[in-house]
N, C-alpha and C positions, 0 to 999 in steps of 0.2 A: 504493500500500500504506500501511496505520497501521503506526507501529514504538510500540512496549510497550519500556517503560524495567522491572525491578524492581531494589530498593538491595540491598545488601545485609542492612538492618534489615527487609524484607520476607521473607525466606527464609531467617530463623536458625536454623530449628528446625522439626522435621517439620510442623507447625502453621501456620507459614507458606509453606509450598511447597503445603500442602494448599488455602490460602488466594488462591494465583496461579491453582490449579485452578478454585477457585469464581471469580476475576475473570469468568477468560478464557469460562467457561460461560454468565458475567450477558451479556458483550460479546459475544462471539463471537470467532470465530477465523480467519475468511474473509480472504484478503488481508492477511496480519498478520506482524510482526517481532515476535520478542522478545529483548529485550537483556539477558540476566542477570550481577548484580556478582555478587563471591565473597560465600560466607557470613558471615551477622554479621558477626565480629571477624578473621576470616579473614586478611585480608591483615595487620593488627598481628602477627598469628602467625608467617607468614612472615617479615617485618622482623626480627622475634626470631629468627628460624633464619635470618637473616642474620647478623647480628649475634654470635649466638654461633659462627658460621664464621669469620668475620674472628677473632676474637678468640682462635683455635685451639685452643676448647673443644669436643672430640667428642661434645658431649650437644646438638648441635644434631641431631643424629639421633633423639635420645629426642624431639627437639620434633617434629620431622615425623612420626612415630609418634604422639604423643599429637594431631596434628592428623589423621591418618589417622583415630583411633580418635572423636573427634570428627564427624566426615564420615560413619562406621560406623553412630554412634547415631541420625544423622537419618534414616539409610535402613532403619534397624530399628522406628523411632518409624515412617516410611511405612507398613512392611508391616503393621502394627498396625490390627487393624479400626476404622471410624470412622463416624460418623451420616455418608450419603449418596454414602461410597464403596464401592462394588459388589462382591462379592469374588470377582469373574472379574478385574475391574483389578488389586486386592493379590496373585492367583495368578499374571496378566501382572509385575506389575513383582517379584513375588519369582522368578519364572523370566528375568529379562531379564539377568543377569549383572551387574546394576551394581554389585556388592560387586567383584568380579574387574577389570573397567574401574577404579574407582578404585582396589582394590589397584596394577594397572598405573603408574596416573599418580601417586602415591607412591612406586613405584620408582624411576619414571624423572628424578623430581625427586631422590632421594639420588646415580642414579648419575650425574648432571649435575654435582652439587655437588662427589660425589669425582673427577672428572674436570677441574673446573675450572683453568683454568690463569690466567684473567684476575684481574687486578690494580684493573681498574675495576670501581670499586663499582655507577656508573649502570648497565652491563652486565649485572653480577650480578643486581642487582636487579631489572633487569626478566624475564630467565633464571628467576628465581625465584617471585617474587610472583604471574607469569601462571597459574603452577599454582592458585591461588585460583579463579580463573574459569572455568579446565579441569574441576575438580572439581565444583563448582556446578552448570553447563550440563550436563555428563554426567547428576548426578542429578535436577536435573530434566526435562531431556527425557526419561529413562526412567521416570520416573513419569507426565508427563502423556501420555506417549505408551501405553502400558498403559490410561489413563484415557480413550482414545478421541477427543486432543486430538492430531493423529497435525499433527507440527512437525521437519522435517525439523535434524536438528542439523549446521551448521556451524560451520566454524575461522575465528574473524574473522582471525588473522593470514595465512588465503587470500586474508584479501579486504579487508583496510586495510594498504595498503605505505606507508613511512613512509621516512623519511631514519632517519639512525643519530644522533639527540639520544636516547640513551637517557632516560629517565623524565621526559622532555616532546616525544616526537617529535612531528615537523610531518608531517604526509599528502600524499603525493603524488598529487594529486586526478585528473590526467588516467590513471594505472594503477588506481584507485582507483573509478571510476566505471565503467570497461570492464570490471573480476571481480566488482564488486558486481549490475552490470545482465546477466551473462551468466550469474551464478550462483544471483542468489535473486526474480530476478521471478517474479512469478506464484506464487509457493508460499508457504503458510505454513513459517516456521520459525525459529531459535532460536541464539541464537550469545552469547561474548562481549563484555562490556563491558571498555573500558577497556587493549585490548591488541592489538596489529599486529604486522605485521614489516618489516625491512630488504630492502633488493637483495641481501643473502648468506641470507637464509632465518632471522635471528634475529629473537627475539624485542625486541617494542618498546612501551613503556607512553605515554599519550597524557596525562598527567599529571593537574594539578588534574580533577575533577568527569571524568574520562574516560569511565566507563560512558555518564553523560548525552548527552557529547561523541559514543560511538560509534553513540548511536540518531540524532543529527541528520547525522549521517555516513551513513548508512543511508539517511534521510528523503531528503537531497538527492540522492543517487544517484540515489534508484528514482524522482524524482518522489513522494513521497509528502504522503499528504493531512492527515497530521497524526502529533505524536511525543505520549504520555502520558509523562509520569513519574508515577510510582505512590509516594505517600508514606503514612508515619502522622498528616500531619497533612488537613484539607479542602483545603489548595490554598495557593497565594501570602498571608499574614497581613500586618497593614500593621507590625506588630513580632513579634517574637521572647516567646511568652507564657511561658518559662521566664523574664522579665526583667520582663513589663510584665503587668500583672493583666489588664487589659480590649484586648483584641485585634479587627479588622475582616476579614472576608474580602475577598479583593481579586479583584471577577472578570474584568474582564478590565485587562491590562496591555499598552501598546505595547511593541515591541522596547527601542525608544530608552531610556525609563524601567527597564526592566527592567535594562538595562544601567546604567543608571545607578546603582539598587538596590544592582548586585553590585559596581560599582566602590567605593562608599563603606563594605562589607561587610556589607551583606546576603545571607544564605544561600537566597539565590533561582534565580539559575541561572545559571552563567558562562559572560560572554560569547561565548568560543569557542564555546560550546555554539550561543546565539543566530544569529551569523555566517551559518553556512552557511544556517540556517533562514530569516532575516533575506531573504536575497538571492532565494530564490524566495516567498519569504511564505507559507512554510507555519507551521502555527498550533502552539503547543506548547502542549498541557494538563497542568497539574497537578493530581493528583485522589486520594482517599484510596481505599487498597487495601480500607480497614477499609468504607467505604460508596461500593464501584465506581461506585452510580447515581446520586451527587448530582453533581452539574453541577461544582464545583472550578474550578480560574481557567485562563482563556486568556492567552497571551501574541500577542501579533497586530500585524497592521498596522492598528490603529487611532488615534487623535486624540491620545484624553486616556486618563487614567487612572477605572476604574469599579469604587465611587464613588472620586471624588479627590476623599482624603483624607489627613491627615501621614502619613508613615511615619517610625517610629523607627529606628535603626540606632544599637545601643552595639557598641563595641569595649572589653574591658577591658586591664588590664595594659599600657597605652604607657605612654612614654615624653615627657614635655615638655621641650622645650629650647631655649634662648634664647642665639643666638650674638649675640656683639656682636666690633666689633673694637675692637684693641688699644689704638690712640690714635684714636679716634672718627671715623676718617675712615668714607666712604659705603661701603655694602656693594654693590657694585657685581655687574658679569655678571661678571667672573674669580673673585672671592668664593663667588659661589654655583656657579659651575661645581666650584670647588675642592670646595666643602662633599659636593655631592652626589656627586661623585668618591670622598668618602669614605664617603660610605652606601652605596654599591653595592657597596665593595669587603668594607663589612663587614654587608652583605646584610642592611640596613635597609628594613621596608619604610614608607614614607612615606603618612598618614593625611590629613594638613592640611599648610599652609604658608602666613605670611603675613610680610613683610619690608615694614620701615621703613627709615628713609634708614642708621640705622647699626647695626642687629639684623635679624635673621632669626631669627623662629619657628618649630618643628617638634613635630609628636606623630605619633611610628614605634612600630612594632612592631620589640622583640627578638626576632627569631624564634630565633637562633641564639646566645641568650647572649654578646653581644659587644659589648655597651655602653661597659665599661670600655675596651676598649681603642678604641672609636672616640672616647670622650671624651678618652683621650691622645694622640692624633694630631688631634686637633682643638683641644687647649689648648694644642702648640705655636705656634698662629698665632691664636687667637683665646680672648677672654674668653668663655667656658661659665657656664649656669648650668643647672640640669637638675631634674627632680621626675620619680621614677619611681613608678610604680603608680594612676596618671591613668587618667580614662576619656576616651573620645574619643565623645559623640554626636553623631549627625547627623540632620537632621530633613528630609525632602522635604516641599514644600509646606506648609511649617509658617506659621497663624497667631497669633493673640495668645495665645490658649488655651495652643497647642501649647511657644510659647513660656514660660509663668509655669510647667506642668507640669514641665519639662525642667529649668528652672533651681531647684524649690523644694530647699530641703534641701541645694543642694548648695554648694561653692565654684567659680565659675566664674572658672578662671587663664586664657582666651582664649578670648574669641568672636568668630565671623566670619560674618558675613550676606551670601549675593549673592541671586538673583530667585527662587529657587527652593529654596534649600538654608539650613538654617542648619546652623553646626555648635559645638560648644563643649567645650574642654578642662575637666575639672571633675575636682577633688580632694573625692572622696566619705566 
């Protein structure tokens, strides 16, 4: 079988659900998965009616209501006649009940929430958030199903069992493979991204890039011959063109590199996603939803990179830091076990790193606002010195060119060159 990724910036708005329509009619639908995220901004919303739970503000109710009423508009924007939708379809999907299914699953998310008795957030959060993708799926299977796209809709949390790490569980692969291959071979059909369940029947989020995560989950199950991801952009770009004016399409990419890509922070496809795929070699396409028929980038078990050439990678907002010790002795293996004992615990994420006999350099990501205080648990034992609002680039395959580009205009506070990567700390 093919498994069909859409994001959720594909299906914000009746316009774009109409547009999953025109994909799957260009490609076809024979032997097919599709994975759908929540809509647009969806899951931010929910967070927010998290949030304002905790917080024991009773207007988080008016937020599920204005996200209900939300949900309302796109399936009234569907029924809405349109150039090459038939209106025996619009008469199917306004008689198919999907106003009342979603009214349903709105309810059942308020009486979840007034019911709640748990105190863990990772819990909650996944309890909650999965309504995003419940909603989604509902509406569009009942519209492309009306549409003559007939996609049998299932509950991924039937069919991806997981451990209990709420909002990063791990998939228990041998149960995993037995309800995915017993329940969706052979048929077209349509399910959840991004969400599973436990051995007590809760629900469970698969974390970073999940939706992605749950089509190569799929893929390896069924044996399949290939995962799309369906974006707004052509396909894999060798930088990021909201940053860099002149951009490459990239078309095909090895597993290896691609992972390499998303380790140094490129928004290309993470790893976990890779893994599974990786291991039977099946091929992951990236492709624009906006033109289904142009070709877009493979990720494969191929050689080299095509064409290979640089890839940029900026990170903004780090963090530079330059530990030294106190009376100049060597920055040894207890030194940096120490150090990084304290990034973890204050949940630093680590960009670069490079140590001399008596410093050690780093550019992290604050994710969590807690610099301050790792900088004073770190100046009890050592000399600090630090510069925040750094960039961190990185270059694959970079040569001389790629190099004078990178550094003009800027101040370069560390650079670090090995056979394939360069990278450099720069205050812009």
């Amino acid at each position: 079988m093919e498994i069909y990724k859409f994001g959720g910036a594909s299906i914000k708005d009746a316009d774009g659900v109409r547009n999953v329509l025109k994909v799957l009619q260009i490609m076809g639908t024979e032997d097919l998965g599709v994975v759908i995220s929540a809509m647009g901004k969806t899951t931010n919303d929910l967070e927010a009616v998290i949030s304002s739970y905790q917080d024991n503000d009773a207007r988080y109710l008016d937020l599920i209501d204005e996200l209900y009423l939300k949900h309302l508009a796109i399936i009234t924007g569907l029924e809405m006649p349109f150039e090459g939708i038939k209106e025996v379809w619009l008469f199917r999907f306004r008689e198919s009940g999907i106003k009342k299914v979603v009214k349903a699953i709105i309810e059942s998310l308020k009486g979840e929430m007034l019911r709640n008795q748990s105190k863990n957030y990772s819990f909650l959060y996944d309890q909650v958030v999965s309504h995003g993708e419940l909603l989604s799926t509902k509406i569009v299977a009942a519209f492309l199903n009306a549409c003559d796209m007939r996609l049998v809709w299932k509950d991924a949390r039937q069919l991806i069992k997981t451990d209990q790490k709420y909002r990063d569980a791990g998939v228990n692969w041998k149960e995993t493979e037995h309800l995915i291959g017993s329940s969706c071979q052979g048929q077209p059909f349509i399910t959840q991204g991004f969400i599973g369940s436990d051995s007590n029947g809760f629900t469970t989020t698969l974390g970073r890039e999940g939706s992605d995560y749950t089509a190569a989950i799929l893929a390896y199950c069924l044996n399949g011959t290939g995962v799309t991801i369906w974006k707004d952009v052509p396909g894999v770009l060798n930088a990021d063109p909201r940053v860099f004016e002149k951009t490459t399409l990239l078309n095909k990419i090895p597993y290896n590199e691609a992972i390499e890509l998303a380790f140094y922070g490129a928004s290309v496809i993470h790893p976990k996603t890779l893994q599974p795929l990786q291991g039977k070699e099946i091929p992951l396409y990236v492709k624009s939803f906006i033109q289904p028929e142009e070709v877009g980038t493979v990720i494969t078990a191929v050689e080299t990179m095509e064409p290979l050439t640089p890839c940029y990678i900026v990170r903004k907002n780090m963090v530079f830091l330059k530990i030294s010790s106190r009376d100049f002795s060597f920055i040894g293996e207890h030194n940096i076990s120490d150090i990084f004992r304290e990034l973890s615990l204050h949940k630093m994420q680590v960009g670069l790193l490079q140590n001399s006999a008596i410093s050690f350099s780093l550019c992290i990501e604050d994710k969590y606002s807690k610099i301050n205080e790792l900088l004073k648990d770190l100046e009890s034992h050592y000399r600090i010195s630090h510069v925040e609002g750094v960039s961190l680039y990185t270059v694959r395959h970079y040569d001389g060119d790629a190099i004078e580009f990178i550094e003009s205009g800027k101040v370069v506070l560390l650079k670090q060159r090995a056979q394939e990567t360069l990278q450099l700390v720069v205050k812009e």
